[in-house]
RODO-2510 file (C-alpha; in nm, 4 decimals, decimal comma):
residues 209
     n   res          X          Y          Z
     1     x     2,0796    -3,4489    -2,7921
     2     x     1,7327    -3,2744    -2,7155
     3     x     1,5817    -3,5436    -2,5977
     4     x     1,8473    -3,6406    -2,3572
     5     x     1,8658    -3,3143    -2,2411
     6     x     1,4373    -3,2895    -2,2086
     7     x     1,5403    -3,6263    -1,9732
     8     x     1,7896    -3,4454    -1,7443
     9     x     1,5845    -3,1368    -1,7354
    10     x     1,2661    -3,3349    -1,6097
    11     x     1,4727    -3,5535    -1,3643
    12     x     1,6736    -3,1853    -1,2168
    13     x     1,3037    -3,0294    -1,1813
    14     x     1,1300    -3,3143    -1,0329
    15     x     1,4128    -3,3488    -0,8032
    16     x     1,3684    -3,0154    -0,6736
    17     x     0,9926    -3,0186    -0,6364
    18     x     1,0526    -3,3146    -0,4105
    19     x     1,3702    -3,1887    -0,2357
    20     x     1,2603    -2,8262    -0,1828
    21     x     0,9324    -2,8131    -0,2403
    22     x     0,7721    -2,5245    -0,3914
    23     x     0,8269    -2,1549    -0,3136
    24     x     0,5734    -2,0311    -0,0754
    25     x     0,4057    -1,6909    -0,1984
    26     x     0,3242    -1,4909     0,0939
    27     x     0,0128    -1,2513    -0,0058
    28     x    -0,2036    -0,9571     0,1972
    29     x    -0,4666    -1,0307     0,4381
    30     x    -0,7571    -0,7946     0,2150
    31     x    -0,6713    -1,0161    -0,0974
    32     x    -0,9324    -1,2561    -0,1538
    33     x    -0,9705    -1,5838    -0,2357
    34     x    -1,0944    -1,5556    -0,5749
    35     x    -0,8403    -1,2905    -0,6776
    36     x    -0,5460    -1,5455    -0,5872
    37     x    -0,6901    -1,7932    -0,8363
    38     x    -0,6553    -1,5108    -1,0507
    39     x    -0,3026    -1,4644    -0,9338
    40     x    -0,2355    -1,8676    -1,0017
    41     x    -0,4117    -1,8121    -1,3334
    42     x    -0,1247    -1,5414    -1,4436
    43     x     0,1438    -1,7709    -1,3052
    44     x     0,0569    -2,0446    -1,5518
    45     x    -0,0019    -1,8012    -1,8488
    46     x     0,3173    -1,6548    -1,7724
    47     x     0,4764    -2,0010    -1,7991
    48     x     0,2678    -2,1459    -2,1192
    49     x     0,4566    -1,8128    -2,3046
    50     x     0,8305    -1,9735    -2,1495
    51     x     0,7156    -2,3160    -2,3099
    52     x     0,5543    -2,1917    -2,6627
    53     x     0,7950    -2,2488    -2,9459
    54     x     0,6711    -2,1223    -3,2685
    55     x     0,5753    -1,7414    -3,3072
    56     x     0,2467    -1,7773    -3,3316
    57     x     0,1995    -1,9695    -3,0029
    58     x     0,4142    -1,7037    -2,7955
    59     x     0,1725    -1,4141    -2,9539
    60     x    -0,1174    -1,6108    -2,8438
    61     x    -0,0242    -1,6867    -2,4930
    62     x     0,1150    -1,3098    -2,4716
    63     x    -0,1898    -1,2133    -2,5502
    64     x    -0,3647    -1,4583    -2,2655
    65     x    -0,1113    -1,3087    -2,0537
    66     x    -0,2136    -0,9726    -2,1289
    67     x    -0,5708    -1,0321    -2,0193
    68     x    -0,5957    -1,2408    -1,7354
    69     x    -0,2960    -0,9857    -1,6091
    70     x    -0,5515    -0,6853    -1,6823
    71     x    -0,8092    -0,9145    -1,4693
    72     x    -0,5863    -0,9630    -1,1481
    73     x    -0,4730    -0,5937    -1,1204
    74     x    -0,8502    -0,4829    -1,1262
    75     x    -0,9266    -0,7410    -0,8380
    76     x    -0,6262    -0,6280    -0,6678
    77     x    -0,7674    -0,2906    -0,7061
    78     x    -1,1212    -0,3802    -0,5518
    79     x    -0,9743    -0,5928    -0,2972
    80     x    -0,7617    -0,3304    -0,1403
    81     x    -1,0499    -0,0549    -0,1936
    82     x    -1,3025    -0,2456    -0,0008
    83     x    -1,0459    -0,3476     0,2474
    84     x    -0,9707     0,0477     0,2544
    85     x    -1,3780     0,1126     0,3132
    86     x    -1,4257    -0,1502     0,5843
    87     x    -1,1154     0,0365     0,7880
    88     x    -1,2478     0,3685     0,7853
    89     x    -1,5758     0,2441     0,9038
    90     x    -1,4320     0,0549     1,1660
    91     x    -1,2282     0,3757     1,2478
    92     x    -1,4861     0,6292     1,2013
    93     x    -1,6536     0,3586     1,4718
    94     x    -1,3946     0,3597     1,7244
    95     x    -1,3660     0,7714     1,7089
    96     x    -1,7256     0,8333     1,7684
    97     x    -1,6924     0,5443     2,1214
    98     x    -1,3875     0,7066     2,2292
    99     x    -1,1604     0,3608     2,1605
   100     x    -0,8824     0,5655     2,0812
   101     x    -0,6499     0,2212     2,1086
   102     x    -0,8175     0,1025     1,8244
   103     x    -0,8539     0,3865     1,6182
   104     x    -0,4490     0,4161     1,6454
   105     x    -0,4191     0,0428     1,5673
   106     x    -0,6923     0,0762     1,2700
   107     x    -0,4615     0,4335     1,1032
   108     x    -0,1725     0,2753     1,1271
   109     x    -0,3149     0,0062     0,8908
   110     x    -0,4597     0,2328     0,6741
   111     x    -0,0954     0,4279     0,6204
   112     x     0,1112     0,1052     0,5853
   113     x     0,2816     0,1167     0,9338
   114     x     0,5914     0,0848     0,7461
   115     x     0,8574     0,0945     0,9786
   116     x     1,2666     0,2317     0,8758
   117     x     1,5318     0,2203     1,0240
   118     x     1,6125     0,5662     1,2392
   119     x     1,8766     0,7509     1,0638
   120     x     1,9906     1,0945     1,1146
   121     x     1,8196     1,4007     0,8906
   122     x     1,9246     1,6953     0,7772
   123     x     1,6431     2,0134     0,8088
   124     x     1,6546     2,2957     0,5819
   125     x     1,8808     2,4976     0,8333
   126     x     2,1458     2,2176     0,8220
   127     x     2,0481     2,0879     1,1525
   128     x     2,0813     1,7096     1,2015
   129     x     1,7671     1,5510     1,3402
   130     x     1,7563     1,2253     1,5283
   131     x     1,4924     1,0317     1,7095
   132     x     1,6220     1,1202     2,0324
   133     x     1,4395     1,4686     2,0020
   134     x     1,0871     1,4980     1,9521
   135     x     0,9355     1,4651     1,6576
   136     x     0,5924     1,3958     1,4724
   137     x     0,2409     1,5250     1,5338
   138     x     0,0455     1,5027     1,8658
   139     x    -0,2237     1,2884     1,7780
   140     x    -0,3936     1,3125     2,1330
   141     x    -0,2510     1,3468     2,4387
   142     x    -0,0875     1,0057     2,5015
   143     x    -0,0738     0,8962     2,1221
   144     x     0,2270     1,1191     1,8723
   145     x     0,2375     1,0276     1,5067
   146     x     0,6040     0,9775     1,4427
   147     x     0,8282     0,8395     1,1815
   148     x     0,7164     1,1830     0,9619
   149     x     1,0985     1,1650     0,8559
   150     x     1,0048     0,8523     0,6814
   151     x     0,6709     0,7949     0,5708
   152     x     0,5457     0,6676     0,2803
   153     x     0,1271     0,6866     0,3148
   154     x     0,0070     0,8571     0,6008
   155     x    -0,3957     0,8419     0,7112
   156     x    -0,5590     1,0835     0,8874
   157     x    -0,9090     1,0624     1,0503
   158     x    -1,1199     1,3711     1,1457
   159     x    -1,4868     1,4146     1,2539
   160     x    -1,5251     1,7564     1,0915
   161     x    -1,3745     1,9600     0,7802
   162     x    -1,1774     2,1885     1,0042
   163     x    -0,9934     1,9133     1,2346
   164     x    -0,8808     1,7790     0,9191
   165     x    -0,7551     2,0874     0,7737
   166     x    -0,6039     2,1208     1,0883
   167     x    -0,3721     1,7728     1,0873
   168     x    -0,3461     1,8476     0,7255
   169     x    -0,1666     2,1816     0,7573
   170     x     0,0313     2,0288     1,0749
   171     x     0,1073     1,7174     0,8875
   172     x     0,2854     1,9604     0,5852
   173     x     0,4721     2,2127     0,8106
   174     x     0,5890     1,9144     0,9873
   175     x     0,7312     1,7663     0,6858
   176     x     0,9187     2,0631     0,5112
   177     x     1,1015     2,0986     0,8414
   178     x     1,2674     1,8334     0,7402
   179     x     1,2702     1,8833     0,3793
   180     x     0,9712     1,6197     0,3251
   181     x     0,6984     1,7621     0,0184
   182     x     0,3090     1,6061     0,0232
   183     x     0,2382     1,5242    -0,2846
   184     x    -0,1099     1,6946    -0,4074
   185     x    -0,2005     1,4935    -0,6651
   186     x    -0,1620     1,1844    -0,4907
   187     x    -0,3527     1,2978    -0,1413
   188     x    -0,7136     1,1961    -0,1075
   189     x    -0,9846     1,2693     0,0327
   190     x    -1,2017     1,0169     0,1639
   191     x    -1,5736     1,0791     0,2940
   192     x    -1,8145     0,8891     0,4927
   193     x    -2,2345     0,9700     0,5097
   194     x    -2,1150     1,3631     0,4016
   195     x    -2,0887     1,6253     0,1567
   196     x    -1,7991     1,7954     0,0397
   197     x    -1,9048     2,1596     0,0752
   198     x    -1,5425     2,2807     0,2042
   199     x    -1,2267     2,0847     0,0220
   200     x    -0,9161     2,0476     0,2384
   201     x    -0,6328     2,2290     0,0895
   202     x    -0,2909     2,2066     0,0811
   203     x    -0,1070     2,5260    -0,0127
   204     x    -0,4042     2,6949    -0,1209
   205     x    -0,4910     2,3898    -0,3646
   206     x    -0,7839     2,1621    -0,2945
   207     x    -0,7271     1,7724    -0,2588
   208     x    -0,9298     1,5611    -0,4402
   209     x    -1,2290     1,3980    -0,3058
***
C-alpha cells in the first residue's frame, strides 16, 4: 500500500511541476544575491525535516534548520542596513543640490511608501477626519507629507539638529490629533559625518542614536 501510494504521490507532484510550474517568490530589490541562496538553502532544510522519518533525523535537520535560518535573518539584516546607508547618502546628496524631487522620491523609500486605503478617523474630540481636509506635514512648499493617519515607518531628513527636532515635534503633535502615539523605543536616529552633541527628543526623552 506504501509503495503504491509513494507511485501516485510522485506521478500527482511531477504533474504539477509540469502543469503549473513552480511558485514564483517575489523578493526586495536591496536583497542580494548571495542572501537568496541563503533563502533557497532554508527552503530545502525546511523540506529535508518534512521528509526525515526517524527521530533522530528530524532533530538533526531541525537543528540544520535552525542555523542556516539564524544565517539568512543576519543577511537580511545587513542587506536592508546597507540598502538603508546607501539611501540616506543619496538623500543627504540630493538635499545639499537642492533636487528636492529626488529627495521626496528617496524618503518615501526609506519609510516604506506604504499606501492604505483612505478611511474616515476619529480625533480625540470625536471629530471625523477624511482626506478631503488637509492633513499631514508641510514638507516644503509644494511637497506635504500625508497619509500620517496611516503610517507605519516614517523618515525624516534634516541638515541640522534643530530642523529635525523641529519635524520631529510636528510629526508627534500631528499624530495625537488623531490619536496616533510614536513609539520611542523604536525611533532612531541616524547620523551622517557628525556628532551627536544634542539628542532629538520626543516628550522630553532622547531617541536613540
Amino acid at each position: 500500500m506504501e509503495s503504491n501510494w509513494k507511485g501516485i504521490k510522485e506521478a500527482i507532484t511531477s504533474t504539477c511541476h509540469e502543469v503549473l510550474d513552480y511558485k514564483k517568490h517575489h523578493h526586495k530589490e536591496w536583497i542580494t544575491v548571495d542572501t537568496l541562496n541563503k533563502i533557497q538553502e532554508r527552503r530545502n532544510k525546511k523540506a529535508a525535516i518534512n521528509t526525515s522519518r526517524t527521530r533522530a533525523e528530524i532533530t538533526k535537520a531541525q537543528a540544520e534548520y535552525t542555523e542556516v535560518n539564524k544565517r539568512v535573518k543576519r543577511s537580511i539584516r545587513t542587506n536592508k542596513r546597507k540598502y538603508v546607508e546607501d539611501l540616506a547618502t543619496m538623500a543627504e546628496k540630493a538635499a545639499r543640490e537642492g533636487n528636492m524631487r529626488q529627495l521626496y522620491d528617496t524618503t518615501k523609500k526609506l519609510s516604506g511608501n506604504r499606501r492604505k486605503p483612505e478611511l474616515p478617523v476619529k480625533s480625540k474630540e470625536g471629530e471625523m477626519s477624511t482626506s478631503k481636509g488637509k492633513h499631514g506635514i508641510q514638507w516644503t512648499s509644494k511637497i506635504q507629507l500625508d497619509d500620517l493617519d496611516f503610517a507605519d515607518d516614517l523618515a525624516l531628513l534634516s541638515q541640522t539638529q534643530q530642523q529635525m527636532q523641529e519635524k520631529t515635534n510636528s510629526v508627534a503633535s500631528t499624530s495625537a490629533a488623531v490619536g496616533l502615539n510614536i513609539q520611542k523605543g523604536k525611533s532612531k536616529i541616524l547620523r551622517y559625518n557628525t556628532a551627536c552633541t544634542n539628542p532629538v527628543t520626543i516628550d522630553g526623552e532622547d531617541l536613540e542614536d
